[in-house]
C-alpha positions as CSV (number, residue, x, y, z in Angstrom):
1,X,-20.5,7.9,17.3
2,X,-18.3,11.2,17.5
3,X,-15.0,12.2,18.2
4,X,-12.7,9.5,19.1
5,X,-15.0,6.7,19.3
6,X,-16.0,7.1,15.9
7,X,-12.3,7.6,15.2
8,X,-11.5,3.8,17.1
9,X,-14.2,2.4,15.1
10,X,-13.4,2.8,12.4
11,X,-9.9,1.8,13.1
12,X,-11.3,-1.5,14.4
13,X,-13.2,-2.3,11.1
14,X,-9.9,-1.5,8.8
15,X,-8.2,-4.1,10.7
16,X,-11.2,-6.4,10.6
17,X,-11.4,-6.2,6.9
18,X,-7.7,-6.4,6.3
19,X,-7.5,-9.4,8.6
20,X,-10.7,-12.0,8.0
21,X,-11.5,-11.8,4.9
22,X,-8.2,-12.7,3.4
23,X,-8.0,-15.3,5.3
24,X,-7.3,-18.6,3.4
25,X,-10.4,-20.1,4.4
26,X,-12.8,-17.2,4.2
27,X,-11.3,-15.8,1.1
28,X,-11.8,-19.4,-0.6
29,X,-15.2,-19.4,0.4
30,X,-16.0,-15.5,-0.9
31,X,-14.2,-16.2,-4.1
32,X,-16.1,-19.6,-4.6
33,X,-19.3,-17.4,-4.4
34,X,-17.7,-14.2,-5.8
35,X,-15.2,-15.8,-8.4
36,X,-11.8,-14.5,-8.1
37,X,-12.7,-11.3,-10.3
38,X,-16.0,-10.8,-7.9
39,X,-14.0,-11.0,-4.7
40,X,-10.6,-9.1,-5.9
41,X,-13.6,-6.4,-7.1
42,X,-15.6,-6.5,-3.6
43,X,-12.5,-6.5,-1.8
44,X,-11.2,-3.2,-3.3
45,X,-14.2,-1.5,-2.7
46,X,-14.7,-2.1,0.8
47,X,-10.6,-1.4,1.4
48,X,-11.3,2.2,-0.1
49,X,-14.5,2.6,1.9
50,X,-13.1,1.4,5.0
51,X,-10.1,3.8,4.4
52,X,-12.1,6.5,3.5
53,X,-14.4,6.5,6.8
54,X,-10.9,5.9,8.4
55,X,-9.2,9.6,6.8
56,X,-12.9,11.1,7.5
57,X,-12.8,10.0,11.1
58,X,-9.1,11.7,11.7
59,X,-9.7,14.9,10.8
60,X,-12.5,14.8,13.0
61,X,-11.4,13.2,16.0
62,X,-10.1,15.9,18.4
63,X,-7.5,18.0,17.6
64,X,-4.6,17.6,19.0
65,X,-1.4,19.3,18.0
66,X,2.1,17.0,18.5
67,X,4.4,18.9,16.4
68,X,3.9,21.7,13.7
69,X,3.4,21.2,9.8
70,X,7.1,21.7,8.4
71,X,7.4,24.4,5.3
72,X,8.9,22.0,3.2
73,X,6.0,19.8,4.1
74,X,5.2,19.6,0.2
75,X,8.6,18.0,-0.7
76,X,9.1,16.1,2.0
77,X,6.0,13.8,0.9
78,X,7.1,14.1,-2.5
79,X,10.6,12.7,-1.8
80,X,8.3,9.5,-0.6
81,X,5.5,9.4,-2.7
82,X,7.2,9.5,-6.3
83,X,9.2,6.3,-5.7
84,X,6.1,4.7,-4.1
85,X,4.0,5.6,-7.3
86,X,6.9,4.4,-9.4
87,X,7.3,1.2,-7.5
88,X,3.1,0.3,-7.6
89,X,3.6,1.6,-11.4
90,X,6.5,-0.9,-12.3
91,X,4.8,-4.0,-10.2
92,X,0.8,-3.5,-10.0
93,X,-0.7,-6.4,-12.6
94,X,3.0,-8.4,-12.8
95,X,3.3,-12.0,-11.7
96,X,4.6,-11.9,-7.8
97,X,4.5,-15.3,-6.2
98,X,5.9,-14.1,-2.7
99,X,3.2,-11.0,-1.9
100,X,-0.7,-10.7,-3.0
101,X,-2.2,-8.7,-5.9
102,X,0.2,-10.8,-8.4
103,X,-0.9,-11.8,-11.8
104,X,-0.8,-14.6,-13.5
105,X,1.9,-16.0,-10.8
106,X,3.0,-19.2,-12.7
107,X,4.4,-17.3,-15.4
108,X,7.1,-15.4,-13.1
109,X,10.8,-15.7,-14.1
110,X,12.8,-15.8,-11.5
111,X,15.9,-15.4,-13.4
112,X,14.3,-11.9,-15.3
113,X,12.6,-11.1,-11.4
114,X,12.3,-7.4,-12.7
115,X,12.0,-5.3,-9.3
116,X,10.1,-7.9,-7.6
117,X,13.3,-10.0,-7.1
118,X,14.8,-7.6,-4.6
119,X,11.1,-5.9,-3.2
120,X,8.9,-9.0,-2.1
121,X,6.2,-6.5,-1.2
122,X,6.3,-3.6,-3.7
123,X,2.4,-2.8,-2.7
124,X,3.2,-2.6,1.4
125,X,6.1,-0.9,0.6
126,X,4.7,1.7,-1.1
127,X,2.6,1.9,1.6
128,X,5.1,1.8,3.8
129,X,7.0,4.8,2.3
130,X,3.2,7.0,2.1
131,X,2.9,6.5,5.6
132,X,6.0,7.4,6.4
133,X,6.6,11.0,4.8
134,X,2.6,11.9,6.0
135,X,3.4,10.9,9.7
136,X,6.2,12.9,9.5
137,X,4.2,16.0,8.3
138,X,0.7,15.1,9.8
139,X,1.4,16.2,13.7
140,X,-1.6,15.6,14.9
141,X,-2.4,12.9,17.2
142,X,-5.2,11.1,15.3
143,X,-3.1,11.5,12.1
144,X,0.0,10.8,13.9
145,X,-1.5,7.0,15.2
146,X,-3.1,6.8,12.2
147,X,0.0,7.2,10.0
148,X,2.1,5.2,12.7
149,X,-0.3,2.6,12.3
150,X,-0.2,2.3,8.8
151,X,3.9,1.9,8.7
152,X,3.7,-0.5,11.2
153,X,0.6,-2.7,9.1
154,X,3.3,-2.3,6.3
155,X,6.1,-3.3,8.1
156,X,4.4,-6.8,10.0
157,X,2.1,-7.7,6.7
158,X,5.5,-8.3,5.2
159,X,6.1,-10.6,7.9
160,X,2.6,-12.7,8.0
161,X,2.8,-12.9,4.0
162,X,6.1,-14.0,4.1
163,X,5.3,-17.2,7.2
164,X,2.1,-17.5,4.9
165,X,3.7,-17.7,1.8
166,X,6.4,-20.5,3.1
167,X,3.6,-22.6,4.5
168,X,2.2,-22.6,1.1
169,X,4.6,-23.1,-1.1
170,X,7.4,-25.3,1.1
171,X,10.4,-23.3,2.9
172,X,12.8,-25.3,1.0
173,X,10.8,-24.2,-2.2
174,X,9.9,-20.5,-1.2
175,X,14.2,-20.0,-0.1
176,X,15.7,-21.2,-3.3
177,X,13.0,-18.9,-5.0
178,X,13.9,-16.1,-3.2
179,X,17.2,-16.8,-3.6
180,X,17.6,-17.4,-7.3
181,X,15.3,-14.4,-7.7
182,X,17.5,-12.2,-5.3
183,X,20.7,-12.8,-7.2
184,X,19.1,-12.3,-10.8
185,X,20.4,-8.9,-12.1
186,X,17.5,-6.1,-12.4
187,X,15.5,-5.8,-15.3
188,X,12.8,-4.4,-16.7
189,X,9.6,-5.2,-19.5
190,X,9.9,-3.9,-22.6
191,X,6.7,-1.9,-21.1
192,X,8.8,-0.2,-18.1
193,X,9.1,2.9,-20.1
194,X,5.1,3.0,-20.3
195,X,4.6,2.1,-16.8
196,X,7.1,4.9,-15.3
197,X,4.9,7.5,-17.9
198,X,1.9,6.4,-16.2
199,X,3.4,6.7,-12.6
200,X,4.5,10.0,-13.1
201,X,1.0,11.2,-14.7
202,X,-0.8,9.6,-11.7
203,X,1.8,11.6,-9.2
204,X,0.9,14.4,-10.8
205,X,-2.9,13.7,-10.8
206,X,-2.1,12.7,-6.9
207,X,-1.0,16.7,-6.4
208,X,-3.4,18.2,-8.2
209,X,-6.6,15.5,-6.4
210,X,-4.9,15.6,-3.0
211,X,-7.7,18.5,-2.2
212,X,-10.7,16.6,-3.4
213,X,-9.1,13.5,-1.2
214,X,-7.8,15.4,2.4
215,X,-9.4,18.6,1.9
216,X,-5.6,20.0,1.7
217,X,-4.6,21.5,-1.0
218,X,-0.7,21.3,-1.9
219,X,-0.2,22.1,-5.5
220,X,0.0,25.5,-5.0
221,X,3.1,25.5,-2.1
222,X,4.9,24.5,-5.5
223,X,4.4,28.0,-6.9
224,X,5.0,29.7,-3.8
C-alpha cells in the first residue's frame, strides 16, 4: 500500500490497538498470559510502533497544503508541549484511580490528590495539548486529520474512561471520589522538585530529537 491507503491503514490499526486490547475482557486475558508487567510492556511497544507507521504514513501520503507553517511555529508548540511534559512529569508512575497508567492505585489520597485531583486524565491531556499546538502548525491535510484526530481521541477517551471508570467502581463511589478529591487544595510530593527537573530535561531532549523523530529540525529556529 501507497499514498493514502497506506495512510488509512494505518489509521485503522491505531484505533484497533487503542480500542480491543484494552478492553476489559481481552486485556484480562493478555495480562493473565502476559502478567500485568508483560502486557503494560507489550502494549507500549505496539502503541509506539503503531504510532510510528502512523507519523511515517503522513508525511507520505499526498501533499496537500491547507494553510502555511507560521514563523513562530517553534513557540507556538512550545507554549503546548512544556506544560504537557510537565504535567506527564508530575503524574506518570503516581496512583490515579479515575484514568489508566496509575500506580499502585489503592494507595491514592484523595485529600493530598496532588494534580490528579483537578486533571482526571493528565496522560490524554497531555496529549490533548501536543495535538493541539502541531495541528495548528502542521497544515497539511494528512497532518491536519491526523492531528485533528488525535485531539479528538483525547477529548472522547476522557469520556469512555470516565462511563468505564463509574461502572467499575459505583457512581455513588466514583462522585464522592471525585468530589473530595476536587475540593482537596493542590499539592505536591516531596519529589515534585525532581520530577519538574526531569520534565524540563526531557523538553529539551524533545527539541534537540524532534529531527531524528519527524525529520524536522527546530532547535535551530531558536537561534535564528
Amino acid at each position: 500500500m501507497s499514498g493514502w491507503a497506506a495512510y488509512m491503514g494505518a489509521w485503522a490499526l491505531f484505533l484497533f490497538t487503542h480500542a480491543v486490547p484494552v478492553r476489559p475482557p481481552v486485556k484480562s486475558w493478555l495480562i493473565a498470559r502476559l502478567s500485568p508487567a508483560g502486557y503494560g510492556f507489550a502494549y507500549s511497544a505496539l502503541s509506539l510502533g503503531v504510532l510510528a507507521w502512523l507519523f511515517v504514513a503522513a508525511a507520505r501520503a499526498p501533499h496537500v497544503v491547507l494553510w502555511p507553517m507560521p514563523v513562530a511555529a517553534h513557540w507556538i508548540a512550545s507554549a503546548g508541549m512544556l506544560p504537557a511534559v510537565l504535567l506527564l512529569s508530575l503524574t506518570l508512575g503516581r496512583p490515579n484511580p479515575f484514568s489508566f497508567g496509575g500506580v499502585q492505585n489503592d494507595r491514592f489520597d484523595p485529600d493530598s490528590p496532588e494534580v490528579i485531583g483537578h486533571i482526571r486524565h493528565p496522560v490524554l491531556v497531555a496529549l490533548g495539548l501536543w495535538a493541539g499546538v502541531h495541528l495548528v502548525i502542521n497544515g497539511t491535510l494528512a497532518h491536519a486529520l491526523m492531528f485533528a484526530g488525535f485531539a479528538a481521541f483525547a477529548i472522547l477517551g476522557m469520556r469512555v474512561i470516565d462511563r468505564r471508570k463509574q461502572r467499575e467502581m459505583g457512581l455513588d463511589a466514583w462522585q464522592q471520589l471525585r468530589r473530595r478529591s476536587q475540593s482537596a487544595r493542590v499539592t505536591l510530593s516531596p519529589l515534585a522538585g525532581l520530577r519538574l527537573a526531569a520534565g524540563i530535561v526531557a523538553f529539551c531532549a524533545l527539541i534537540a530529537g524532534h529531527q531524528w523523530v519527524s525529520a524536522v529540525p527546530i532547535w535551530p529556529r531558536f537561534l535564528r
